[in-house]
N, C-alpha and C positions, 0 to 999 in steps of 0.2 A: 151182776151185770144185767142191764138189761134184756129182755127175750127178741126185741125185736133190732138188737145191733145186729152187723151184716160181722161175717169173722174177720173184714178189714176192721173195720171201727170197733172192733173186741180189741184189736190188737193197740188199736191207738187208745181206744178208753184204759186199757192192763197199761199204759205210758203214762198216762196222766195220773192213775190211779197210785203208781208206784212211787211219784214223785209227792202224790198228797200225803201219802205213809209216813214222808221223812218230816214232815211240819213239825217242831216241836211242840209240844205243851207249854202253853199257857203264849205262843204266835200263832200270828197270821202271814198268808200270803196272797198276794193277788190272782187274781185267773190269769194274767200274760206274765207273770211271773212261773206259777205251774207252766202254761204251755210252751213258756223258753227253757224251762229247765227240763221237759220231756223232752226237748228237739223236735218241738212244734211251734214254734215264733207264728206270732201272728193270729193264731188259733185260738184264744182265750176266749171265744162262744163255744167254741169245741169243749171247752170244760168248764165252762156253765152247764152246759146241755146236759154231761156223764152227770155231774154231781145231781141236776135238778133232778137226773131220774134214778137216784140212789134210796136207797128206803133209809129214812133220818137214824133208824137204829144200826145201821153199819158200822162196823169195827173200824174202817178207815176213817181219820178224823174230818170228811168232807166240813164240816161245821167252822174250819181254820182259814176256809178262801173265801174270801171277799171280794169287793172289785178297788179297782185302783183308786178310788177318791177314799177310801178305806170304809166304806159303805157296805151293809148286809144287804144283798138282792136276792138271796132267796127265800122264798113265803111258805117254808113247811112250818104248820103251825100244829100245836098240841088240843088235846080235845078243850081246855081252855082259852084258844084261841093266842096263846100266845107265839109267839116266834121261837121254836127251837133250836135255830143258832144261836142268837143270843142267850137262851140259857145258857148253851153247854159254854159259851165264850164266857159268860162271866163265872160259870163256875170255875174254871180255870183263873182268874184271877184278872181275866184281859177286861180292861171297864170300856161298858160300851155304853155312850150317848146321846140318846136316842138309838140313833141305827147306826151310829160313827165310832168308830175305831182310832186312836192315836197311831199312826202306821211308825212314825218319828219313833214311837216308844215300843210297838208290841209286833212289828212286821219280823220275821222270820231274817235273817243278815246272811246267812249263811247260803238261803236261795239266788239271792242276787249276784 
């Protein structure tokens, strides 16, 4: 967690975070997808924000939310400058194009 969340927004990042837990392997899910399934509608900068400030080696799969045009927006990149989402997304098996995601094929059914 980040050091400088307030213990409200511990509380709501531990909501978001719980819900990013459930993503399965080898989906995705949106950020207003996450924040409707915490019982935060509406808030999906709220969990852009947790994730951006997650360290890319965290056990929870931040790596599986996207945004809703099935697009990767976040820019944690490897000391080769590459995009760590997308690695871990295609290691998984999810093909990513350019920066585009099939959402039709690899979205998460079970959060909606």
């Amino acid at each position: 967690m980040p050091r400088h969340f307030s213990a409200a927004s511990e509380e709501l990042a531990r909501q978001i975070l719980q819900v990013v837990a459930l993503i399965p392997y080898g989906k995705v899910a949106s950020y207003g997808q996450i924040a409707k399934m915490a019982g935060l509608p509406k808030h999906a900068r709220l969990v852009g924000y947790v994730l951006k400030h997650m360290d890319s080696e965290a056990e929870i799969p931040w790596h599986r939310v996207i945004n809703s045009q099935g697009k990767i927006s976040l820019s944690k990149l490897n000391n080769q400058g590459e995009n760590i989402q997308r690695l871990k997304l295609l290691a998984e098996g999810v093909m990513v194009i350019g920066d585009k995601i099939n959402l039709k094929q690899y979205q998460w059914k079970n959060g909606l």
